[in-house]
N, C-alpha and C positions, 0 to 999 in steps of 0.2 A: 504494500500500500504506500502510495507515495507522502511524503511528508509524515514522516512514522518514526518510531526508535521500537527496535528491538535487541530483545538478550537473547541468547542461549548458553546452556552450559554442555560444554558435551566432555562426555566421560568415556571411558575404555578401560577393557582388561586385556593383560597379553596370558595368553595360552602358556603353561611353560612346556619347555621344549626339553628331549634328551638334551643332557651337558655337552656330549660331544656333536649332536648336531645342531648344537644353539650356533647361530652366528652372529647375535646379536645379544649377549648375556646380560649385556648392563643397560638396555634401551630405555628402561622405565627409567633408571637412574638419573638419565637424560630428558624423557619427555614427561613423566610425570604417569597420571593417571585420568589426564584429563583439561578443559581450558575453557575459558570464559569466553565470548566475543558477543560482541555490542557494535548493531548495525544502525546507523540515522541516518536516511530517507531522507532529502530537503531540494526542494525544487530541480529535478533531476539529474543530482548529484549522489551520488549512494556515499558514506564514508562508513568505516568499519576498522574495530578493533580489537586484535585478540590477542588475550594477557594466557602466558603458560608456566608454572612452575611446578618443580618437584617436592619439593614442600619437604625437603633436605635439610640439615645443617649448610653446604658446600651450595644450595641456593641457586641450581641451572635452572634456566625458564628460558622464554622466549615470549618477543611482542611483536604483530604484526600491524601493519596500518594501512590500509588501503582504500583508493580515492576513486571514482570514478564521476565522469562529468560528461556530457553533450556533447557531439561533434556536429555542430546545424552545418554546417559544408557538407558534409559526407551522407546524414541522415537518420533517419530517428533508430534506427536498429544497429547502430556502431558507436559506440563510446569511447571515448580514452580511460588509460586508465595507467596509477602510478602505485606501488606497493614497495614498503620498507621494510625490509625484515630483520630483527637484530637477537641472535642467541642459538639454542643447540634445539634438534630435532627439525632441522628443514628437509631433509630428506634421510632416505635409508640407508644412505652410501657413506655419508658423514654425518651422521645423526649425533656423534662426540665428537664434534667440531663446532665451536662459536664460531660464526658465519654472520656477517653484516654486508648487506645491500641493498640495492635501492632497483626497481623494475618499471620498464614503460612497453604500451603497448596498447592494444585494443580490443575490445571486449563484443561481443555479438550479443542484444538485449531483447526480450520480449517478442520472441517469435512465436506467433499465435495462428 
């Protein structure tokens, strides 16, 4: 709905895995059990936020931010769009890797 904030919380369990076929032993370590994000809706702009921690002593999380806006040149079903990402669990391959960056691009909206 446009012009709106929304929450969600979303949570997860990992399966545990044989030791020797675990490839990924210390993942929760890393991403947690779960992350908050918080979306506002405002005159055809989406922005969003999601906060991530372990809830550790040692304190890994991660926070994502992302922007999306109108492209009227181009037309109503294509938006830009900018997202910063800063902390551990952005992917599978380096999930114990703090990773900071910043992404551009374009988004495909409301096809109906």
């Amino acid at each position: 709905k446009k012009d709106s904030f929304n929450l969600l919380l979303k949570t997860w369990y990992r399966i545990p895995e044989d030791e020797d076929d675990d490839d990924n032993p210390d993942l929760s370590s890393y991403v947690g059990y779960g992350e908050l994000w918080g979306m506002l809706y405002w005159k055809n702009h989406r922005f969003s936020l999601m906060l991530r921690n372990n809830l550790r002593s040692e304190n890994k999380g991660a926070v994502q931010v992302d922007w999306s806006f109108p492209l009227p040149l181009i037309g109503d079903k294509v938006c830009g769009y900018i997202q910063y990402f800063n902390g551990y669990g952005e992917g599978l391959l380096d999930y114990n890797t703090s990773i900071n960056r910043i992404s551009a691009g374009f988004m495909l909206v409301d096809w109906k």
